[in-house]
N, CA, C and O atoms as a Tinker XYZ file with bonds, in Angstrom:
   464  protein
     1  N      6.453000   -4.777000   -6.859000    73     2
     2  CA     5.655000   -3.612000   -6.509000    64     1     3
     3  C      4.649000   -3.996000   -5.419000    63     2     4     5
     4  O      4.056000   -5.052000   -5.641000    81     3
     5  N      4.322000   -3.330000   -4.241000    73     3     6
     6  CA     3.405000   -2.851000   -3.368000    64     5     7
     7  C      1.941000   -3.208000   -3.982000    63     6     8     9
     8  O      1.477000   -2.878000   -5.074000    81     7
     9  N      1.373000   -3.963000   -2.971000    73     7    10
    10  CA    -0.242000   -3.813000   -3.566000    64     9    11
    11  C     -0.646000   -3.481000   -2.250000    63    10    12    13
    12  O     -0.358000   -4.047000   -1.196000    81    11
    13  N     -1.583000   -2.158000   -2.523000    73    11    14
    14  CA    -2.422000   -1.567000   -1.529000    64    13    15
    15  C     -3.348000   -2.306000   -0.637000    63    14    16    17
    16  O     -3.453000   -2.352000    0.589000    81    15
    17  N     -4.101000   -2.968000   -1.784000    73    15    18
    18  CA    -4.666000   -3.684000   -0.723000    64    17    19
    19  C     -4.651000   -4.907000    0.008000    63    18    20    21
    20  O     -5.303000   -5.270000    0.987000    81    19
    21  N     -3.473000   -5.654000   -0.904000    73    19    22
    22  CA    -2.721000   -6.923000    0.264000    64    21    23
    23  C     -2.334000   -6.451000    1.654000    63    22    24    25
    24  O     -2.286000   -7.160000    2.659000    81    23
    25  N     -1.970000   -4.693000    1.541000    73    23    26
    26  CA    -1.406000   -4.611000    2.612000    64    25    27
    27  C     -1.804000   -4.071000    3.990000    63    26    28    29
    28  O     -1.297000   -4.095000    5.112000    81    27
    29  N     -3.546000   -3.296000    3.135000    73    27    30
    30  CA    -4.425000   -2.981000    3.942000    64    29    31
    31  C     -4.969000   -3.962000    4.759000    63    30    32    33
    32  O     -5.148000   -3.895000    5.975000    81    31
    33  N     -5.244000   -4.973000    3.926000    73    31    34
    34  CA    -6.058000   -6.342000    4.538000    64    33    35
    35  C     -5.481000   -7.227000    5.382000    63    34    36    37
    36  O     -6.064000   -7.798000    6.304000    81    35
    37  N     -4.118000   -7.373000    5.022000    73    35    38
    38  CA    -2.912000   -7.869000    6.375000    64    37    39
    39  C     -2.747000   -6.890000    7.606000    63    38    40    41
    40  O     -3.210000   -7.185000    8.708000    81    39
    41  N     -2.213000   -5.968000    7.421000    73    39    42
    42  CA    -2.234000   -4.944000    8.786000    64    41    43
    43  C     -4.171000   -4.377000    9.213000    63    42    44    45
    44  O     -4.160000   -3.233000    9.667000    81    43
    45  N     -4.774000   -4.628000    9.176000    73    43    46
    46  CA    -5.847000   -5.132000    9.387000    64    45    47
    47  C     -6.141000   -6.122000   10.217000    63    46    48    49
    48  O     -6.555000   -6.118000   11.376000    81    47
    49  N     -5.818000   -7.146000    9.322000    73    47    50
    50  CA    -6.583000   -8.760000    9.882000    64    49    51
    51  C     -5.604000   -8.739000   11.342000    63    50    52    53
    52  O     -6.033000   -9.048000   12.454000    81    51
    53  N     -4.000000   -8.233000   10.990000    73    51    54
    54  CA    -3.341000   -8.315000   12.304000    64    53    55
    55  C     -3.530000   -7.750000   13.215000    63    54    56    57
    56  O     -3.433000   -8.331000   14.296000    81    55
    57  N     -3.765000   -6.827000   13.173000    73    55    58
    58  CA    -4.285000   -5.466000   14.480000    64    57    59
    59  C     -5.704000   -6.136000   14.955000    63    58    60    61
    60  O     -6.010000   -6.202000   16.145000    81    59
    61  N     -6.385000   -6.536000   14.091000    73    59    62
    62  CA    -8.030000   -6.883000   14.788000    64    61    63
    63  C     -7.477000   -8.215000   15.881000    63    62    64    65
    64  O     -7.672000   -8.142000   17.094000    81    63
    65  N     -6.937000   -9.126000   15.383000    73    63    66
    66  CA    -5.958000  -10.199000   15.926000    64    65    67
    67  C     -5.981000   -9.986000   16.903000    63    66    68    69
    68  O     -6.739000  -10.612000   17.644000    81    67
    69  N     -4.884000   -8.663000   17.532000    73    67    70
    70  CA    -4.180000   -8.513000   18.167000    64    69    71
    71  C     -5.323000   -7.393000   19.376000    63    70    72    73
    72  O     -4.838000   -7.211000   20.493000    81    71
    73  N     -6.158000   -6.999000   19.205000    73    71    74
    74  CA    -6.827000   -6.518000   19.867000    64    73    75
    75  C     -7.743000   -7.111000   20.238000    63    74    76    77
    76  O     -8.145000   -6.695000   21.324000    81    75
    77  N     -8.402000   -8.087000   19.757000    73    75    78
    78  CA    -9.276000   -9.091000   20.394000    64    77    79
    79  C     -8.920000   -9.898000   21.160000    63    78    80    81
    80  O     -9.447000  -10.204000   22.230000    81    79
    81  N     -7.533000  -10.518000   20.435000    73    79    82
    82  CA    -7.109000  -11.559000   21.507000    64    81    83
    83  C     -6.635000  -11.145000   23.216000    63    82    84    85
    84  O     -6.252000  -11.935000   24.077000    81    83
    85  N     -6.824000   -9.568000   23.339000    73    83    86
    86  CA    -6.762000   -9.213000   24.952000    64    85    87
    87  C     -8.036000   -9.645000   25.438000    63    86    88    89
    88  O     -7.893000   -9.756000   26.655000    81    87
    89  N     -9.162000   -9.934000   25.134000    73    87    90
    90  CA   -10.733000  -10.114000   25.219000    64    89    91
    91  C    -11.361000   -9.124000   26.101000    63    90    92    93
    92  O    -11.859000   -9.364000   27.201000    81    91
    93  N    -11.309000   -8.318000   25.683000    73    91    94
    94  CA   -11.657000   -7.054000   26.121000    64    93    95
    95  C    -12.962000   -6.689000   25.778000    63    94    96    97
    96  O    -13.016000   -5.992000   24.765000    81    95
    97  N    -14.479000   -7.054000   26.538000    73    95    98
    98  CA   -15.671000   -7.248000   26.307000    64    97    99
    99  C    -16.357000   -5.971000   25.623000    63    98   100   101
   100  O    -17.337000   -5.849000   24.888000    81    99
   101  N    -15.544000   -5.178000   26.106000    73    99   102
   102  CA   -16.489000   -3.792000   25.356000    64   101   103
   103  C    -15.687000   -3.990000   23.472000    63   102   104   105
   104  O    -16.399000   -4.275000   22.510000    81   103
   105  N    -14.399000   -3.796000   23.374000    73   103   106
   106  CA   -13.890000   -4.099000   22.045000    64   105   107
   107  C    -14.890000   -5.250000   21.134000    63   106   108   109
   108  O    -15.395000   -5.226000   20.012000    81   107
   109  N    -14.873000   -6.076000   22.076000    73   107   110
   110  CA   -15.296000   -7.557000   20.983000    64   109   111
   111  C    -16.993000   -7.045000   20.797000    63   110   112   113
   112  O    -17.459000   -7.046000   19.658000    81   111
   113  N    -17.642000   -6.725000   21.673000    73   111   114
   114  CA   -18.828000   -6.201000   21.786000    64   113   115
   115  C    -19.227000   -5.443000   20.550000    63   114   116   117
   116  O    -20.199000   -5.715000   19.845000    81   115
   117  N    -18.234000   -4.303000   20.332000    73   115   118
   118  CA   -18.423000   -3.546000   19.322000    64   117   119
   119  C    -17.980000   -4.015000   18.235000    63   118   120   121
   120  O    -18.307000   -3.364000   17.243000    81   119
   121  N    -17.250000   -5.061000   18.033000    73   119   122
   122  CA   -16.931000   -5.581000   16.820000    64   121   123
   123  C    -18.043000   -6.125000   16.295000    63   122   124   125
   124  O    -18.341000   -6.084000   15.101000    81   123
   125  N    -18.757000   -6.711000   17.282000    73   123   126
   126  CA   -19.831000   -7.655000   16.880000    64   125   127
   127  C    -20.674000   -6.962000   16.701000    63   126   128   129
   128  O    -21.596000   -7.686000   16.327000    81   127
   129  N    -21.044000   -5.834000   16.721000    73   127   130
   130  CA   -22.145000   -4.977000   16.489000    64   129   131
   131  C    -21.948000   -4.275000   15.395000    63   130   132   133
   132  O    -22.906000   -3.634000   14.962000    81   131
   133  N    -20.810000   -4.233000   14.770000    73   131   134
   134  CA   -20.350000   -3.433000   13.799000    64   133   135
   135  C    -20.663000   -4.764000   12.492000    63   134   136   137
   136  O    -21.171000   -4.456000   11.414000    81   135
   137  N    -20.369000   -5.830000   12.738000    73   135   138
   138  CA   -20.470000   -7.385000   11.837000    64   137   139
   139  C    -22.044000   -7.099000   11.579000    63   138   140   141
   140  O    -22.444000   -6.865000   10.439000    81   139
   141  N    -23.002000   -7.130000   12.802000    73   139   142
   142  CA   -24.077000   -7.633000   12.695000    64   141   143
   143  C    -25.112000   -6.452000   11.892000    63   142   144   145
   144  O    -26.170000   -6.699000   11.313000    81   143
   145  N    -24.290000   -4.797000   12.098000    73   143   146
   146  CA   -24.856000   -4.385000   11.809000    64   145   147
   147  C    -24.564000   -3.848000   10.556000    63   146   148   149
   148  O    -25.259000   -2.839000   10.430000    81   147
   149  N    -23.945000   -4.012000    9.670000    73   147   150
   150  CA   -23.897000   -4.548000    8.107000    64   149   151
   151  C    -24.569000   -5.664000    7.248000    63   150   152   153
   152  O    -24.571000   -5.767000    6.021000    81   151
   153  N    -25.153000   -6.497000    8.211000    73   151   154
   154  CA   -26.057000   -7.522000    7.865000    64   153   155
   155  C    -27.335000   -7.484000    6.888000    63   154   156   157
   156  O    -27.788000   -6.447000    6.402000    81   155
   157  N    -27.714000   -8.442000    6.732000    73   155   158
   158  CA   -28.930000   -8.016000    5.066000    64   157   159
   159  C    -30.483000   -7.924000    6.671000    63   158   160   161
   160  O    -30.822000   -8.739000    7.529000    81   159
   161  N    -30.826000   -6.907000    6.419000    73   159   162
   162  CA   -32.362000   -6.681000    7.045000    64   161   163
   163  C    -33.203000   -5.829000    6.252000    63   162   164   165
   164  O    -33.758000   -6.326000    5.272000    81   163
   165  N    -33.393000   -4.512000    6.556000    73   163   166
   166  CA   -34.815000   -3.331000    5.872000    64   165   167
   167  C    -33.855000   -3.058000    4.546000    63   166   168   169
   168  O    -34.078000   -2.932000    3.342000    81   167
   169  N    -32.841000   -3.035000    5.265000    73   167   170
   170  CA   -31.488000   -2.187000    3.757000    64   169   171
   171  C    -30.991000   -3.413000    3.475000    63   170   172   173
   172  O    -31.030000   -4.284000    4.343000    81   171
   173  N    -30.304000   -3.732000    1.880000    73   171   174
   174  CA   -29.635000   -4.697000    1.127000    64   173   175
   175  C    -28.070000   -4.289000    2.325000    63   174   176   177
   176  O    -27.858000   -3.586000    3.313000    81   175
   177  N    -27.499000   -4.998000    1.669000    73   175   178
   178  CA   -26.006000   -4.821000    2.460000    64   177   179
   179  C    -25.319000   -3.800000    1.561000    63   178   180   181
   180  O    -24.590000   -2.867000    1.898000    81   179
   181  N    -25.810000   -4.275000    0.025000    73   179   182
   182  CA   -25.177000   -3.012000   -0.424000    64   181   183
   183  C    -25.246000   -1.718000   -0.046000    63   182   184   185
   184  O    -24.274000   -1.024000    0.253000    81   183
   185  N    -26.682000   -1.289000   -0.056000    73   183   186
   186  CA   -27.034000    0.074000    0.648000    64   185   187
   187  C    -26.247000    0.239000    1.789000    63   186   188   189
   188  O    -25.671000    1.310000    1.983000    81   187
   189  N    -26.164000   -0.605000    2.490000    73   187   190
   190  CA   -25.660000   -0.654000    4.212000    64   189   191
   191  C    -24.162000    0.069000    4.130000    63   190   192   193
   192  O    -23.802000    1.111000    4.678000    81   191
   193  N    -23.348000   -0.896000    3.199000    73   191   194
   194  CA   -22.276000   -0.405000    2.846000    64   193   195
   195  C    -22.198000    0.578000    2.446000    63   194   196   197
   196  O    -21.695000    1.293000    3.312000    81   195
   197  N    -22.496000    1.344000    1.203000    73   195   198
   198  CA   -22.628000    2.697000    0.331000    64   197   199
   199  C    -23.032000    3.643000    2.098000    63   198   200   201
   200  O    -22.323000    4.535000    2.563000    81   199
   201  N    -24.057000    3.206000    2.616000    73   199   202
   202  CA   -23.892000    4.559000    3.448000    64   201   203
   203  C    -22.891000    4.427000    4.367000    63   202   204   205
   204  O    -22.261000    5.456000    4.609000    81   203
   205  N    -22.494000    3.149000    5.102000    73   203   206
   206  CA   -21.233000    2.982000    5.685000    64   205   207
   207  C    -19.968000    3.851000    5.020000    63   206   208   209
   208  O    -19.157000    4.547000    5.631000    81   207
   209  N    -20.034000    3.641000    3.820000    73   207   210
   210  CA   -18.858000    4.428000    3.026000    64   209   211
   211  C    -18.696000    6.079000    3.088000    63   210   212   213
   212  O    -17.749000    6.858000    3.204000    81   211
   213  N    -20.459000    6.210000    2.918000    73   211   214
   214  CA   -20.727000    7.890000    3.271000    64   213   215
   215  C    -20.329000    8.197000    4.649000    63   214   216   217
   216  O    -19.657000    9.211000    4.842000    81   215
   217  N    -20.547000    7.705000    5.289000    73   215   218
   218  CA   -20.093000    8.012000    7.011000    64   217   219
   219  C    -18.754000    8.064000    7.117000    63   218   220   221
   220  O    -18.233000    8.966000    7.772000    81   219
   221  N    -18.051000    7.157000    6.521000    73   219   222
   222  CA   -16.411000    6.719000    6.534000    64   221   223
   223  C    -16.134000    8.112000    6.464000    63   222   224   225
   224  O    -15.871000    8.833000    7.427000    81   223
   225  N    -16.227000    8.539000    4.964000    73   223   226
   226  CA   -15.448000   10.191000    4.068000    64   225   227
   227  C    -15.977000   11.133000    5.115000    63   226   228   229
   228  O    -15.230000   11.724000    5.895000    81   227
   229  N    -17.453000   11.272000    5.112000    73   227   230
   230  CA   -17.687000   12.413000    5.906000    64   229   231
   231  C    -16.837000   12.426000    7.622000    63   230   232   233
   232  O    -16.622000   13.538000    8.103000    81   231
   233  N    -16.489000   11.404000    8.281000    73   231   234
   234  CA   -15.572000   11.782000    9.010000    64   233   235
   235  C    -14.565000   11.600000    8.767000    63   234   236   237
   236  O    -13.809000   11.590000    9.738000    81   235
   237  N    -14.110000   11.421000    7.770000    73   235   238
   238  CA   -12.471000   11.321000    7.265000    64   237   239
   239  C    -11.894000   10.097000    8.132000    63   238   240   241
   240  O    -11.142000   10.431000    9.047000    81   239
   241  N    -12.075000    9.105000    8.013000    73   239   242
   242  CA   -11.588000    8.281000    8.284000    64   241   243
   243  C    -10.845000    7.249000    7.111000    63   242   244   245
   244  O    -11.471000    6.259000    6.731000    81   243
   245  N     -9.946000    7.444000    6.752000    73   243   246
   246  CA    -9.277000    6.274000    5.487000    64   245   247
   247  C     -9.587000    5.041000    6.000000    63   246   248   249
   248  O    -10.393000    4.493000    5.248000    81   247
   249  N     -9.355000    4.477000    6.784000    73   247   250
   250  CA    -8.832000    3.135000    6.764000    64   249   251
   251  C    -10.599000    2.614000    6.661000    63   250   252   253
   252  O    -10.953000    1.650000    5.982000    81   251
   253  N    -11.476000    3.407000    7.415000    73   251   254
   254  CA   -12.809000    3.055000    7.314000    64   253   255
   255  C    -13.487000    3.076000    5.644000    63   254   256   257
   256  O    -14.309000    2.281000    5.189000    81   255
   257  N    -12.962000    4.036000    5.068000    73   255   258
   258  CA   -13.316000    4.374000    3.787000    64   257   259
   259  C    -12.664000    3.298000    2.464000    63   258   260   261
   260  O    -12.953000    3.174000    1.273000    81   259
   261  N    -11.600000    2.596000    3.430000    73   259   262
   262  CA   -11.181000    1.643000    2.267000    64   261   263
   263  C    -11.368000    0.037000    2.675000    63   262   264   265
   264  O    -11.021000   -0.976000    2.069000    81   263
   265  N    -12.144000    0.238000    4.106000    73   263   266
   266  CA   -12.739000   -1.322000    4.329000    64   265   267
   267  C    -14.313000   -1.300000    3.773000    63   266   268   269
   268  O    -15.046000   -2.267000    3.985000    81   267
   269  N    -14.752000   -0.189000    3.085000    73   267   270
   270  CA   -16.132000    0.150000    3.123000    64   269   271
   271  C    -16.467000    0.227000    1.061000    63   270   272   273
   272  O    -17.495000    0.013000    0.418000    81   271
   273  N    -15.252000    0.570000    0.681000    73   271   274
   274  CA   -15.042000    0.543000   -0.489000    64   273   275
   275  C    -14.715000   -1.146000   -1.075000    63   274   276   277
   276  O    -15.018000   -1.667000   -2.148000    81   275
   277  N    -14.138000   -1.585000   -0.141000    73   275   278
   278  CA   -13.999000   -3.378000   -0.426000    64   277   279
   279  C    -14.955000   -3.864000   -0.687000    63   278   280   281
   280  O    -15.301000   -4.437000   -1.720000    81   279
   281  N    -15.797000   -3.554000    0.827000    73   279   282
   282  CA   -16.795000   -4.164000    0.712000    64   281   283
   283  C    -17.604000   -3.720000   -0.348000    63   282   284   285
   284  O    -17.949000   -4.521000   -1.216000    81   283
   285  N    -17.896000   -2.729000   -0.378000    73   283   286
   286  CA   -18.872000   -2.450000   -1.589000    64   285   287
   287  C    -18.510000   -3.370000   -3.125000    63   286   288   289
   288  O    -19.203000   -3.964000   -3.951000    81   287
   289  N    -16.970000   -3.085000   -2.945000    73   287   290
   290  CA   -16.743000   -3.654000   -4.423000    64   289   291
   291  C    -16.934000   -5.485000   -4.145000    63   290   292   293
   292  O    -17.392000   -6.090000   -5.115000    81   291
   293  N    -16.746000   -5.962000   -3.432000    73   291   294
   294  CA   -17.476000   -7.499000   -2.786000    64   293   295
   295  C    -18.595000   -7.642000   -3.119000    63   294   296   297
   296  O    -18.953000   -8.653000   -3.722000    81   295
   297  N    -19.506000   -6.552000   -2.769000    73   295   298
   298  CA   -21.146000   -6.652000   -2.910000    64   297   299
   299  C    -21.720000   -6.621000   -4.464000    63   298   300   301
   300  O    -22.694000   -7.278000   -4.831000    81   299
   301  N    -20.818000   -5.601000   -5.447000    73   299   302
   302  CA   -21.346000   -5.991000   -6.456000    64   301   303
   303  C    -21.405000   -4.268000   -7.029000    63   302   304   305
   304  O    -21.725000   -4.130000   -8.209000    81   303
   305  N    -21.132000   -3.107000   -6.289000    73   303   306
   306  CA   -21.308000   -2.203000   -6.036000    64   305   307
   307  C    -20.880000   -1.455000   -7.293000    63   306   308   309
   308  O    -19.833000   -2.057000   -7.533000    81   307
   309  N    -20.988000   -0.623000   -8.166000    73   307   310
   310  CA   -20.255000   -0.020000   -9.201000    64   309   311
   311  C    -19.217000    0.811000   -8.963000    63   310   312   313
   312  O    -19.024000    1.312000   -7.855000    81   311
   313  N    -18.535000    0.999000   -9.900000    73   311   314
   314  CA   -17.891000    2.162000   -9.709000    64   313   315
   315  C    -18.874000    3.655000   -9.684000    63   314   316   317
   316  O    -18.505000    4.674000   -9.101000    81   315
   317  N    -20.290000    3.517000  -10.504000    73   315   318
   318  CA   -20.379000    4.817000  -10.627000    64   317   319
   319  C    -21.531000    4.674000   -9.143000    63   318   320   321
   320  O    -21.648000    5.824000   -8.719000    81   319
   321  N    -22.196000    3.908000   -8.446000    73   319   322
   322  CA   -22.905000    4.279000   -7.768000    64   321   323
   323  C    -21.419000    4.234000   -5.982000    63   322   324   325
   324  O    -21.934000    4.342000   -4.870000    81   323
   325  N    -20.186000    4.114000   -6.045000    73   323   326
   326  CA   -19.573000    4.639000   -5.226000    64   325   327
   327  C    -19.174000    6.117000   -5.276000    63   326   328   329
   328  O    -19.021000    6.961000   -4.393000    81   327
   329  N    -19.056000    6.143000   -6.638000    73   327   330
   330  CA   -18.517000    7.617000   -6.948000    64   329   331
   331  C    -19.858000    8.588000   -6.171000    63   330   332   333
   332  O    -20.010000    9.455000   -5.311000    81   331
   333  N    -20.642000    7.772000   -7.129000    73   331   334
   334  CA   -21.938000    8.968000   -6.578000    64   333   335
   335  C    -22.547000    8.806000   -4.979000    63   334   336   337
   336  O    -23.259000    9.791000   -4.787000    81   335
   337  N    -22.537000    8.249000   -4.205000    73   335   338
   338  CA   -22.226000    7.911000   -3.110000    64   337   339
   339  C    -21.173000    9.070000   -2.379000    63   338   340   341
   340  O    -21.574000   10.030000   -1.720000    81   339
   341  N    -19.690000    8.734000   -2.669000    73   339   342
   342  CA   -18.858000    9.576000   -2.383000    64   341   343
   343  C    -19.062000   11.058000   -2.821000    63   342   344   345
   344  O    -18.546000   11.879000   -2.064000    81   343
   345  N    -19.755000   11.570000   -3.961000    73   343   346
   346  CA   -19.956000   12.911000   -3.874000    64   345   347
   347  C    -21.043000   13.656000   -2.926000    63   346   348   349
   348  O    -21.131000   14.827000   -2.557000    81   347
   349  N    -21.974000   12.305000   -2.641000    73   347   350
   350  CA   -23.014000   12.971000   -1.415000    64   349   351
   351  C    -22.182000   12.925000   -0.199000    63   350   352   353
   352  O    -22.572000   13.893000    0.453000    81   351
   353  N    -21.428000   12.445000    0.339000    73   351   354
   354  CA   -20.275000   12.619000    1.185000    64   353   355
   355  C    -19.574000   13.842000    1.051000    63   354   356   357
   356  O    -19.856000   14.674000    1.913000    81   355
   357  N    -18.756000   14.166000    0.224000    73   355   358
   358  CA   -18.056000   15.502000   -0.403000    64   357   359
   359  C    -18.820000   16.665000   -0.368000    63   358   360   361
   360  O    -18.349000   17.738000    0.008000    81   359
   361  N    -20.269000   16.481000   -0.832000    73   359   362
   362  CA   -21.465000   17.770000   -0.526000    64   361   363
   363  C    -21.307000   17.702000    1.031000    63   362   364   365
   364  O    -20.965000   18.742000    1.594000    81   363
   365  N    -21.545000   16.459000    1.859000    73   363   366
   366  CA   -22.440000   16.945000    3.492000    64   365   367
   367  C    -21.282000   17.369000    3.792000    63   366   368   369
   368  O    -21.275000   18.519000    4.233000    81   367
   369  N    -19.419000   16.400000    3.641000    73   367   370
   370  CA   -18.360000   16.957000    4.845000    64   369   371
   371  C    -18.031000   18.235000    4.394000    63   370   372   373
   372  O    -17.534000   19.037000    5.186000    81   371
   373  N    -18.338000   18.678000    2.681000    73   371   374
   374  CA   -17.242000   19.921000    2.534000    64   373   375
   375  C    -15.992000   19.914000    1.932000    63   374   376   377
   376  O    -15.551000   18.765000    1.944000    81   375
   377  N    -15.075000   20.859000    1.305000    73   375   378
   378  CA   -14.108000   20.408000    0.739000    64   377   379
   379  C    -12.890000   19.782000    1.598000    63   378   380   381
   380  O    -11.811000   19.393000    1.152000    81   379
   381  N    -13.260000   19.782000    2.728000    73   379   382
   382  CA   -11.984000   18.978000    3.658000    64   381   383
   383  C    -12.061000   17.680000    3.367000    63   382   384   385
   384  O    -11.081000   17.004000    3.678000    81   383
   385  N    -13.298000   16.954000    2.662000    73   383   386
   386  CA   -13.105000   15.627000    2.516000    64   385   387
   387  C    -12.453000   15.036000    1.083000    63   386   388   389
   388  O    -12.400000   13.830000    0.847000    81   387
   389  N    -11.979000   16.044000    0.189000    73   387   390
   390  CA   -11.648000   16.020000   -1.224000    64   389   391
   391  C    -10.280000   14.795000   -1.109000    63   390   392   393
   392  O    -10.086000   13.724000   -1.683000    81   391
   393  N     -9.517000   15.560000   -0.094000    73   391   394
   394  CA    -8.394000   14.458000   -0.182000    64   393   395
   395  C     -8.521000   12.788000   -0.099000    63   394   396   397
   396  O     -7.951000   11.847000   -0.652000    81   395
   397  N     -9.642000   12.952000    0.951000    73   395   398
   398  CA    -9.991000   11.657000    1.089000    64   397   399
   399  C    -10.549000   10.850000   -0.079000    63   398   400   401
   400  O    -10.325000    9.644000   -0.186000    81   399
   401  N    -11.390000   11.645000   -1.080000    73   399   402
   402  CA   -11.884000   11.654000   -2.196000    64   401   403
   403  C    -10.792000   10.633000   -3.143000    63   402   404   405
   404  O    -10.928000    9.483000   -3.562000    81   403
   405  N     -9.856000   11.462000   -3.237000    73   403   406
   406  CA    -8.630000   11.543000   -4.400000    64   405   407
   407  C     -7.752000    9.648000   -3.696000    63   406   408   409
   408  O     -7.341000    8.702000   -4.368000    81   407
   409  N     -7.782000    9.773000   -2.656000    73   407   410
   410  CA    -7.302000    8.448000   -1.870000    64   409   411
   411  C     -8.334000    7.031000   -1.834000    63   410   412   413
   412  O     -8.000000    5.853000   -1.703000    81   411
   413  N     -9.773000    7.659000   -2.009000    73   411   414
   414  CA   -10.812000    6.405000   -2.624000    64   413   415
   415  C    -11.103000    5.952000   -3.917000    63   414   416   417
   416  O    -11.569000    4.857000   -4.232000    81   415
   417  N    -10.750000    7.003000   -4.726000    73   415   418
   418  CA   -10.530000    6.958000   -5.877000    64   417   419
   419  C     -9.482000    5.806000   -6.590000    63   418   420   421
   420  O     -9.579000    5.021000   -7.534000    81   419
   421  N     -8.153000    6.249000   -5.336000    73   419   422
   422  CA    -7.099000    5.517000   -5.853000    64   421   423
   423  C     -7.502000    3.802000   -5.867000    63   422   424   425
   424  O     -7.460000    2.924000   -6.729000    81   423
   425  N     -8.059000    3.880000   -3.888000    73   423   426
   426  CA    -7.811000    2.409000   -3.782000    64   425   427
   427  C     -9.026000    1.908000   -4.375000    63   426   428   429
   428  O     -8.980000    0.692000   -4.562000    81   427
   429  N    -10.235000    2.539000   -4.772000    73   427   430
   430  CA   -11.383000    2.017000   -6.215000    64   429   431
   431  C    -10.067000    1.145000   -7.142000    63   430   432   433
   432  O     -9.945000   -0.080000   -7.185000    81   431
   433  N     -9.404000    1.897000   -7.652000    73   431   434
   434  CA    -8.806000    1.279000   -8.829000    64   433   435
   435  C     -8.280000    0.419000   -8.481000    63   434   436   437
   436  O     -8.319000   -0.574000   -9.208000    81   435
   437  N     -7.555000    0.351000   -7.258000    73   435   438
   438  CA    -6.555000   -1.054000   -6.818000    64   437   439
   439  C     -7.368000   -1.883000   -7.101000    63   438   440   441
   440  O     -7.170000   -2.689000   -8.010000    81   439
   441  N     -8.337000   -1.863000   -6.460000    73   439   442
   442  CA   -10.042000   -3.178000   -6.442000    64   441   443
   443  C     -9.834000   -3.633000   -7.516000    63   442   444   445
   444  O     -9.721000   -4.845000   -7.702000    81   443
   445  N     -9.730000   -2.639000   -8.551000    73   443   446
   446  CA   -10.391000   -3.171000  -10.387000    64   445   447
   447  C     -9.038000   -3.624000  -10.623000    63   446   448   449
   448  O     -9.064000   -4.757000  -11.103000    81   447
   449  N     -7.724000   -3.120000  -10.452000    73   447   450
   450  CA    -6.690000   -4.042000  -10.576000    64   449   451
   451  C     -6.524000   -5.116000  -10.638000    63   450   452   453
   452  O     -5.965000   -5.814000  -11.484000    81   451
   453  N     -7.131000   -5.386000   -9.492000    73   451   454
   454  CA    -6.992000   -6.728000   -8.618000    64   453   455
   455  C     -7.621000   -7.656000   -9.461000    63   454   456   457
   456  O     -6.881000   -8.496000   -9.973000    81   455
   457  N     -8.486000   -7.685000   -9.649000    73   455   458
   458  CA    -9.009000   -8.270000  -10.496000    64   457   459
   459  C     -8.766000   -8.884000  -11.580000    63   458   460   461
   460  O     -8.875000  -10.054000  -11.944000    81   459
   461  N     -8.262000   -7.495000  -12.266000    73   459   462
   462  CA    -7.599000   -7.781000  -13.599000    64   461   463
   463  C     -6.384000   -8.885000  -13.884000    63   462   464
   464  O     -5.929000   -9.023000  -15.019000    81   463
């Protein structure tokens, strides 16, 4: 059987690979700004993340919403303070973000899988 997130984290790690290694200063630029700015400063990283995660759903972005959900679950993050997280997301985007909802939900559980 398929694990979600072996396969997120491989087609991932490969594509970032593969787009950096053109060295393309504005790309790497923003990578590095995106690294640095998840970093521990005024906000914990957790916080950083949790609202990273809120930003993800509210623009519907999956792949953002399930590198943001990792991380959270990395950080230490609960299940119930993502959930609740994700419903202040679901209030600001509206019900267009439900699906996305039902798809963070899922890969939440892969996390706790994983584990298991």
């Amino acid at each position: 059987m398929s694990n979600p997130v072996e396969e997120f984290n491989a087609y991932r790690s490969k594509m970032n690979g593969k787009l950096l290694v053109d060295n393309n200063k504005i790309i790497k630029r923003i990578f590095n700004l995106d690294t640095n700015a998840y970093s521990e400063g005024a906000l914990d990283v957790k916080t950083k993340e949790l609202l990273g995660l809120v930003a993800s759903a509210v623009l519907r972005c999956d792949d953002c919403i399930k590198y943001h959900l990792q991380s959270n679950y990395n950080c230490g993050a609960t299940k119930e303070e993502v959930m609740e997280s994700l419903s202040i997301a679901t209030l600001v985007g509206g019900t267009i973000v439900i699906p996305h909802l039902r798809r963070a939900y899922e890969f939440w559980e892969q996390l706790e899988l994983q584990e298991g």
